[in-house]
C-alpha positions as CSV (number, residue, x, y, z in Angstrom):
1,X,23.4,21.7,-3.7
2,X,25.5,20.3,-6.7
3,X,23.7,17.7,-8.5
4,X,23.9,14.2,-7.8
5,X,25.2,13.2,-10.9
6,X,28.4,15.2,-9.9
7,X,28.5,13.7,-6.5
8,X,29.0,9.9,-8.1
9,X,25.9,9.0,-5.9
10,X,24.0,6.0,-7.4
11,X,20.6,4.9,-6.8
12,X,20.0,1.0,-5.3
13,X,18.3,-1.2,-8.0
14,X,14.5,-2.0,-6.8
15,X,14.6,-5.8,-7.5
16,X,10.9,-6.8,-7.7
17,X,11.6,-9.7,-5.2
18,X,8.2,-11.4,-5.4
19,X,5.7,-11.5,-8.5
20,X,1.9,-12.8,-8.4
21,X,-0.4,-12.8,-10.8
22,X,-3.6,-14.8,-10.0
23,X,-5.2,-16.7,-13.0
24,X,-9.0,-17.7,-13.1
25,X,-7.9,-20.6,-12.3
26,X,-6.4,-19.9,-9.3
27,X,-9.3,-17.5,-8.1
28,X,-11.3,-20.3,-8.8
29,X,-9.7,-22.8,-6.5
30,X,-9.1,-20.0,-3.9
31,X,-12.5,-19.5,-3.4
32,X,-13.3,-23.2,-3.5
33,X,-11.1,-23.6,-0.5
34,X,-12.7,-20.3,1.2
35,X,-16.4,-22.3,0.6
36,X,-15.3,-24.7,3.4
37,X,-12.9,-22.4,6.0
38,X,-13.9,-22.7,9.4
39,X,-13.3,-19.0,9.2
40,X,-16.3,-17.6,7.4
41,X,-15.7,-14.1,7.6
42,X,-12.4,-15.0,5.7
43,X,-14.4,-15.7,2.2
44,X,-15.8,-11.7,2.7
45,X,-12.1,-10.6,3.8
46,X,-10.4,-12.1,0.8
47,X,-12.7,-11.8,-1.4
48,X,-13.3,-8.0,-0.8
49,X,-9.3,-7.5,-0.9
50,X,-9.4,-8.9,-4.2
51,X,-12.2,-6.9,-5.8
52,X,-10.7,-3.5,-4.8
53,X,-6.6,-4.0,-4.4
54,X,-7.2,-2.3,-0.5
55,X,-4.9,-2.8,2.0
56,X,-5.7,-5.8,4.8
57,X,-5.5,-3.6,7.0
58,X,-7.6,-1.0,5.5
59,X,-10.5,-3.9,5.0
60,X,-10.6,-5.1,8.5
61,X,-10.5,-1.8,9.9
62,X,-13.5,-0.7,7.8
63,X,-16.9,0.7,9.1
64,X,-20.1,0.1,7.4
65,X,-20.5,3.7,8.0
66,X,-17.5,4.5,5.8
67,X,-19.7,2.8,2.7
68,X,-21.8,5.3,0.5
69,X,-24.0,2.6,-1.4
70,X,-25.2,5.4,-3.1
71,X,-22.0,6.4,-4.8
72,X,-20.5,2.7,-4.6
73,X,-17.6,4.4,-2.6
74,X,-15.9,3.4,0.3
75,X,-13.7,6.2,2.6
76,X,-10.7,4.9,4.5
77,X,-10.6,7.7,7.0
78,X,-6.7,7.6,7.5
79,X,-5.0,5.8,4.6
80,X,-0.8,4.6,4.7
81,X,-0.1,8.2,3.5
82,X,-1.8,9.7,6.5
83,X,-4.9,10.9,4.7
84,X,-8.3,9.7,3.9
85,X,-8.6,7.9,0.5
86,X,-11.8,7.3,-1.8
87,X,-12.1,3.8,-2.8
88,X,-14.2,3.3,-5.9
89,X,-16.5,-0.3,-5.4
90,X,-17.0,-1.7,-8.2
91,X,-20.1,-4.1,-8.8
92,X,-18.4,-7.6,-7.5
93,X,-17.2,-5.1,-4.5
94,X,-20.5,-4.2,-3.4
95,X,-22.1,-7.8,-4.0
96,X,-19.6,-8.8,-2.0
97,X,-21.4,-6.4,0.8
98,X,-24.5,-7.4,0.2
99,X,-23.7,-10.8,0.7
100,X,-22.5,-10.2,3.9
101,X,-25.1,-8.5,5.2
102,X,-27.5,-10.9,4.3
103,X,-25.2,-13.6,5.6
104,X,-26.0,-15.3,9.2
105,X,-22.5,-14.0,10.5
106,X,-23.2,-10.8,9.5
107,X,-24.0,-8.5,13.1
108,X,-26.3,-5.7,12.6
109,X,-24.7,-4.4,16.3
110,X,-21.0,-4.1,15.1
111,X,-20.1,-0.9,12.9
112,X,-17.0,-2.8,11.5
113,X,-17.6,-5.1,8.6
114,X,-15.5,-7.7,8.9
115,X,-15.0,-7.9,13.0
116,X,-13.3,-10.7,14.5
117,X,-16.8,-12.9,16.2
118,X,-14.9,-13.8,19.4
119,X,-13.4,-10.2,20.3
120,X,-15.9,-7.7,18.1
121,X,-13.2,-5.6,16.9
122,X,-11.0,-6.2,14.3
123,X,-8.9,-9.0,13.1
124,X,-5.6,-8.7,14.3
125,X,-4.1,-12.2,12.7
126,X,-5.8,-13.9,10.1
127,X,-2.3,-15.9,9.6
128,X,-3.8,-19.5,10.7
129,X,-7.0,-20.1,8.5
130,X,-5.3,-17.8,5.7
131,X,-2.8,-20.5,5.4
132,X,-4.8,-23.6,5.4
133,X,-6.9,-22.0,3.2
134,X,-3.9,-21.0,0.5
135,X,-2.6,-24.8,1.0
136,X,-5.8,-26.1,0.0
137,X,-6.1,-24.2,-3.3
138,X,-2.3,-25.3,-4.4
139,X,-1.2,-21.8,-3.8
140,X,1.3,-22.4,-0.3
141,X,3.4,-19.3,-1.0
142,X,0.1,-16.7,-2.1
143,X,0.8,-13.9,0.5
144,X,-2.5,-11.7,1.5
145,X,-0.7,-8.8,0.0
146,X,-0.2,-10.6,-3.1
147,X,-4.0,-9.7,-4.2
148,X,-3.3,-6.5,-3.9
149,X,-0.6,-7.4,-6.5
150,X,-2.9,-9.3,-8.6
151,X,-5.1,-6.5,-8.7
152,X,-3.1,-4.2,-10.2
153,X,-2.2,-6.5,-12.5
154,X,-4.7,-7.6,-14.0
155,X,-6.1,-3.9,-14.7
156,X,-3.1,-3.6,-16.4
157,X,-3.4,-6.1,-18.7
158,X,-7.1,-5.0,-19.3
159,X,-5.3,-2.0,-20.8
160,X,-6.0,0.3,-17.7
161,X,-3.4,3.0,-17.6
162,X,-0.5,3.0,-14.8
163,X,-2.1,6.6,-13.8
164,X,-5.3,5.4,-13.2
165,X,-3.7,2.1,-11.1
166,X,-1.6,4.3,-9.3
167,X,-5.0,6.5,-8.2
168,X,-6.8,3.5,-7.2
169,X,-4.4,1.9,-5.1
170,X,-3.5,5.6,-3.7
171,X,0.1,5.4,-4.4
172,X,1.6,8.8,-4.0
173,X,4.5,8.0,-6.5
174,X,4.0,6.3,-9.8
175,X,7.4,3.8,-8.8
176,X,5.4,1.9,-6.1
177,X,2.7,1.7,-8.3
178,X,4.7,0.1,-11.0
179,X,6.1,-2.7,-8.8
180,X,2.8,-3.6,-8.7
181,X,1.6,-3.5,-11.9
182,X,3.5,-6.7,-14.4
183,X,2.4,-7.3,-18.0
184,X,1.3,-11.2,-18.3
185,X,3.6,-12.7,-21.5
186,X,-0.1,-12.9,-23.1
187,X,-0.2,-9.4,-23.0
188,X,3.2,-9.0,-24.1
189,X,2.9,-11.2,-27.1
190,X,-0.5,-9.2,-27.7
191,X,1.5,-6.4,-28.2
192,X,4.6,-7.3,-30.1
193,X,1.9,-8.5,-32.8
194,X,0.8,-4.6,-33.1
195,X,4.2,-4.3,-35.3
196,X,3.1,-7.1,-37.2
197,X,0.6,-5.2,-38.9
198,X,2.5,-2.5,-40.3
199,X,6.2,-3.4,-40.6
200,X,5.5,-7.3,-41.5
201,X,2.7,-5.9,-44.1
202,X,5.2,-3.3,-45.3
203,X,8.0,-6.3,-45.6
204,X,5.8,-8.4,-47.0
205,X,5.7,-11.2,-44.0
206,X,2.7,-12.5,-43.3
């Protein structure tokens, strides 16, 4: 097969079409809104999604049985790639767990932790209350995926490495994971000012 260079066969451009990057800020009115949703499983849902960059889908099709509170690891028996993954909790993730089962929605009866109260099973639109809930914290356009987003971000620019991103968000390829993953202009200007300290000392700027 002659190589594609020799072909004149280009690749598309991936044109990262929508970029989120919660602030505290944000995360701090988005939960104020979740305090008051009529939906209170949402709060758990969101706030879980957030914690460990999952899936939605993966969250509300998880069993309580698929948590080791032991190891602070959570199994998702047949992941996007069509294989189980390992999902490292971390602490937030498994207070978030905790809370919930010491909640008064929580249902000791259910094996899925986040079931829809009306049908038992899984949430299969959370659409409605998600978006009076993303109205209410000034953030109209936040998508449920976008945490996912965010959370890749942000262990990004808490100088965790794109491998170890692309592990926990169990991305086969290192591209998808680095759509994911943008550098805040804080952490930008953090590192242009590495040079500082050798070339402007060598120059003589301070």
């Amino acid at each position: 097969v002659p190589p594609r260079s020799t072909l004149g066969i280009k690749l598309l451009r991936d044109i990262q079409r929508h970029n989120t990057h919660l602030s505290s800020d944000e995360v701090k009115r988005l939960a104020a809104a979740l305090d008051v949703s009529p939906n209170r499983h949402l709060k758990f849902i969101i706030s879980f999604l957030l914690m460990t960059g999952a899936r939605r889908s993966e969250a509300v099709h998880a069993k309580w049985d698929h948590i080791n509170f032991s190891t602070n690891t959570w199994v998702v028996p047949l992941s996007k790639s069509g294989q189980p993954r390992h999902i490292y909790l971390s602490h937030a993730a498994v207070r978030v767990l905790e809370e919930l089962r010491s909640s008064e929605i929580f249902d000791p009866d259910n094996a899925y932790i986040f079931p829809n109260p009306r049908t038992h099973k899984p949430f299969s639109c959370l659409h409605h209350s998600w978006k009076l809930v993303r109205e209410a914290a000034g953030l109209p356009d936040l998508r449920i995926h976008d945490l996912r987003h965010s959370y890749a971000s942000t262990l990004v620019n808490n100088g965790v490495s794109i491998y170890e991103v692309q592990q926990l968000l169990g991305h086969n390829s290192i591209k998808t994971t680095q759509r994911y993953a943008h550098l805040s202009s804080e952490k930008l200007f953090k590192s242009v000012a590495v040079a500082d300290g050798t070339y402007g000392k060598a120059l003589g700027i301070s």
